[in-house]
KEMI-40036 format. One record per residue (C-alpha): residue in one letter; chain; x, y, z. Coordinates in Angstrom, 3 decimals. Layout:
N
+------+------+----------+----------+----------+
| code | unit |        X |        Y |        Z |
+------+------+----------+----------+----------+
|    A |    A |        X |        Y |        Z |
...
+------+------+----------+----------+----------+
//
This chain:
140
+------+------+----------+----------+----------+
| code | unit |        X |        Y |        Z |
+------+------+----------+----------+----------+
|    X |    A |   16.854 |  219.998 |  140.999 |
|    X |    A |   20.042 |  218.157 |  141.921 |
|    X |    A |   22.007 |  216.371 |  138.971 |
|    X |    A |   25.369 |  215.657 |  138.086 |
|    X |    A |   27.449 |  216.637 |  135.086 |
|    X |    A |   27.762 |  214.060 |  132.891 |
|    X |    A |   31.021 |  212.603 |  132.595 |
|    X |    A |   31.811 |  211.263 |  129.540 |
|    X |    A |   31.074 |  215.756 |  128.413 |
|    X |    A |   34.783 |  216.439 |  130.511 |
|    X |    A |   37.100 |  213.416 |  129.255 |
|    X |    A |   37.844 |  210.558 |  131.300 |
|    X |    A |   39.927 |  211.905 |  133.689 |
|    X |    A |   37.350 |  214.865 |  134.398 |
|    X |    A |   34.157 |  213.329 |  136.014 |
|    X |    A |   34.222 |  214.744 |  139.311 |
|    X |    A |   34.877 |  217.599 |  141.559 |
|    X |    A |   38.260 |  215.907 |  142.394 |
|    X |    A |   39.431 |  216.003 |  138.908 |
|    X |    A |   38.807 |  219.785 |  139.407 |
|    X |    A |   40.257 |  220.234 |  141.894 |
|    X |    A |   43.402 |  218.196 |  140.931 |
|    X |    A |   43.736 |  220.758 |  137.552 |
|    X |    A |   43.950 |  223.778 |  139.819 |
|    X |    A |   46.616 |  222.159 |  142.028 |
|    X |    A |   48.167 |  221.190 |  138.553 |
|    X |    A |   47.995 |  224.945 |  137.450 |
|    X |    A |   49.277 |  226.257 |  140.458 |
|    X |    A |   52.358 |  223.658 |  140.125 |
|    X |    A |   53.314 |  224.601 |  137.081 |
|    X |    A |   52.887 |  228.417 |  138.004 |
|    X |    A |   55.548 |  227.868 |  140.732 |
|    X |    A |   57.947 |  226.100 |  138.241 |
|    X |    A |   57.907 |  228.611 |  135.386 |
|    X |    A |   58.552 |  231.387 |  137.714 |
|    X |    A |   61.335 |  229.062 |  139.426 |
|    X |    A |   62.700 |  228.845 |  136.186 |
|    X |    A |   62.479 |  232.353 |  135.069 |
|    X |    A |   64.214 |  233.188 |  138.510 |
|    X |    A |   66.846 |  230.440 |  137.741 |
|    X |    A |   68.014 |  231.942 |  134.267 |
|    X |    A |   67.563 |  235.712 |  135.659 |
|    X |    A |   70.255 |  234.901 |  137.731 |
|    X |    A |   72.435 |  232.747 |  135.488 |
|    X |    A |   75.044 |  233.991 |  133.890 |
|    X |    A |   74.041 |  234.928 |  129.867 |
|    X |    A |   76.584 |  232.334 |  128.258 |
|    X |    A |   75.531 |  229.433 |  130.581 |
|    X |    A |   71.428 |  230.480 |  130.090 |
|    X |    A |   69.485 |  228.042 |  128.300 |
|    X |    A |   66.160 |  229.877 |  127.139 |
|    X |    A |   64.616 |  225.999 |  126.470 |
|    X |    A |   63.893 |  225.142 |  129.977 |
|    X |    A |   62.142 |  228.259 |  130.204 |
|    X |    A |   59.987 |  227.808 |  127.123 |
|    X |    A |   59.124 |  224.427 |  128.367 |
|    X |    A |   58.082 |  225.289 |  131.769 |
|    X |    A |   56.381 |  228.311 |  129.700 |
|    X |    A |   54.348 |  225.854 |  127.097 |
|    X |    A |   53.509 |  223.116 |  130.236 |
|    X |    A |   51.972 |  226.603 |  132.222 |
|    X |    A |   50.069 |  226.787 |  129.187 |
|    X |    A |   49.057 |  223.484 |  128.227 |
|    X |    A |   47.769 |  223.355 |  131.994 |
|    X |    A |   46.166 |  226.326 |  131.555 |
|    X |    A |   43.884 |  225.287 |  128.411 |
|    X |    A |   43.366 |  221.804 |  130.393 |
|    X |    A |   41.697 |  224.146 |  132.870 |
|    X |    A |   39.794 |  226.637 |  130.751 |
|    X |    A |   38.013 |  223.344 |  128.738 |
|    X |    A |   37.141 |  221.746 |  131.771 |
|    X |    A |   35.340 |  225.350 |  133.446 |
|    X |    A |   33.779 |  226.022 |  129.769 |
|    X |    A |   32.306 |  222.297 |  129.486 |
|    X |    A |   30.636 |  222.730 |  133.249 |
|    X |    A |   29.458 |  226.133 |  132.482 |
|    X |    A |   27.753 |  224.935 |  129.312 |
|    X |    A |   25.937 |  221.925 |  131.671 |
|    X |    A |   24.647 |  223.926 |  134.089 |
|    X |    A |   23.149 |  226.224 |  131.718 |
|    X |    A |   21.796 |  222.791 |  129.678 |
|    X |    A |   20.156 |  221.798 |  133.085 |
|    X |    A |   18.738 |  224.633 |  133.422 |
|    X |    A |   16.883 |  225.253 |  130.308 |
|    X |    A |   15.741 |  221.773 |  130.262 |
|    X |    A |   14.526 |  222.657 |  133.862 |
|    X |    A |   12.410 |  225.494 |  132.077 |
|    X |    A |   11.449 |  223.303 |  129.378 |
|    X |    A |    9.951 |  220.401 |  132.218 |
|    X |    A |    8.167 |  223.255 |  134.106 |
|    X |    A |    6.404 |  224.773 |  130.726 |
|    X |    A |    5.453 |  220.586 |  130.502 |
|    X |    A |    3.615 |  220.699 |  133.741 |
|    X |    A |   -0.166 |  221.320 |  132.828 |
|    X |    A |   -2.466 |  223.968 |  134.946 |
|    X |    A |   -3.016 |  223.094 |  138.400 |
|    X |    A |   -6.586 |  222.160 |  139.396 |
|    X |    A |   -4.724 |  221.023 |  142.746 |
|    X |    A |   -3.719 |  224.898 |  142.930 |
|    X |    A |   -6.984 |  226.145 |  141.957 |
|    X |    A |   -8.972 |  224.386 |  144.696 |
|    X |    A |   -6.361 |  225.674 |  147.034 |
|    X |    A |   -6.744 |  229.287 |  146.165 |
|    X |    A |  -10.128 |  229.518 |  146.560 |
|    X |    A |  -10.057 |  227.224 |  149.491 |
|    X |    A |  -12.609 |  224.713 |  148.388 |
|    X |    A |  -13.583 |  223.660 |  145.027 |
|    X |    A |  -17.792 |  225.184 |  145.846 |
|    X |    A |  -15.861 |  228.421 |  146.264 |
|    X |    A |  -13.883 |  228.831 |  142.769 |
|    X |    A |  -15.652 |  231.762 |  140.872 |
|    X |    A |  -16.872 |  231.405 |  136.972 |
|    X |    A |  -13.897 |  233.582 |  136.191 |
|    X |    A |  -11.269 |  231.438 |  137.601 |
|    X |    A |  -12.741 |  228.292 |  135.856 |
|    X |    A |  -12.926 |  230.417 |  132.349 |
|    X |    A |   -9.059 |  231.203 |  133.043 |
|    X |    A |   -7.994 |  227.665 |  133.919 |
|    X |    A |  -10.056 |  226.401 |  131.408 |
|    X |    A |   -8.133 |  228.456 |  129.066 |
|    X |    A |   -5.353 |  227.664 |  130.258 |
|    X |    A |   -5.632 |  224.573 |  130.115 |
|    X |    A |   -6.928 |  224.593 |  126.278 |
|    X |    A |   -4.057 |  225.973 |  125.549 |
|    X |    A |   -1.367 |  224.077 |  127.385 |
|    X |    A |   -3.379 |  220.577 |  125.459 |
|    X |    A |   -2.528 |  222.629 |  122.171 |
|    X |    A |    0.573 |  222.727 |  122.954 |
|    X |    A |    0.839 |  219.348 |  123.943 |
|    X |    A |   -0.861 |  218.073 |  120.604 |
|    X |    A |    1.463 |  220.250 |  118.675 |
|    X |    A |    4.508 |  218.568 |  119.725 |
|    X |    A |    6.216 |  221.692 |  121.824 |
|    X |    A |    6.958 |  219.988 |  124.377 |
|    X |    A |    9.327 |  216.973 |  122.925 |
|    X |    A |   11.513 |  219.108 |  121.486 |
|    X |    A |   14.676 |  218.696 |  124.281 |
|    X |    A |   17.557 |  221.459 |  124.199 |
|    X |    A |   20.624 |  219.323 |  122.988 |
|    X |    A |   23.888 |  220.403 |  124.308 |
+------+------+----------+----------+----------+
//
């Protein structure tokens, strides 16, 4: 089934694969400044080197970094949501007599076994129904 992540789960600047997109570019930016930086103070001379700009571009790679890591996390924790409420809605779906009729080919044709097992089947899945299984939804 095709849905969407929700997006009030990723922050309001996180709703779409744009966002994404735009953290990786973001990442990448700041990978490319703190190894500019490290390569500017390698070369400076050690009484004009100023380890702060370093640690900045250091704790901005990082603060990128955990942006990027929450945002991957939260979508990996949706899809798996979707797809055990997926699971849940198929256990929902009761026993086919549409599927029955077509295995046999016509409904004459359906043996006394196949009835007892969809009968069953059936029994069971109204159980199930009356106990409540089926309401209980997977919260994220």
């Amino acid at each position: 089934m095709g849905r969407q992540l929700c997006a009030h789960s990723m922050g309001p600047d996180m709703d779409d694969e744009a966002a994404h997109e735009e953290l990786k570019l973001d990442v990448e930016r700041r990978q490319q400044a703190l190894a500019e930086a490290r390569n500017a103070f390698a070369r400076s001379q050690p009484e004009t080197r100023e380890i702060r700009h370093v640690r900045r571009a250091e704790d901005l790679f990082d603060i990128a970094m955990g942006r990027l890591e929450r945002v991957e996390e939260t979508r990996r924790r949706e899809a798996m949501w979707m797809e055990q409420e997926d699971q849940r809605q198929a256990r929902r779906e009761p026993p086919s007599l549409q599927q029955l009729v077509l295995q046999h080919g016509t409904h004459d044709k359906i043996m006394l076994e196949a009835w007892a097992t969809f009968d069953a089947e059936m029994a069971e899945w109204k159980a199930k129904m009356r106990a409540g299984e089926f309401d209980a939804k997977i919260w994220r």
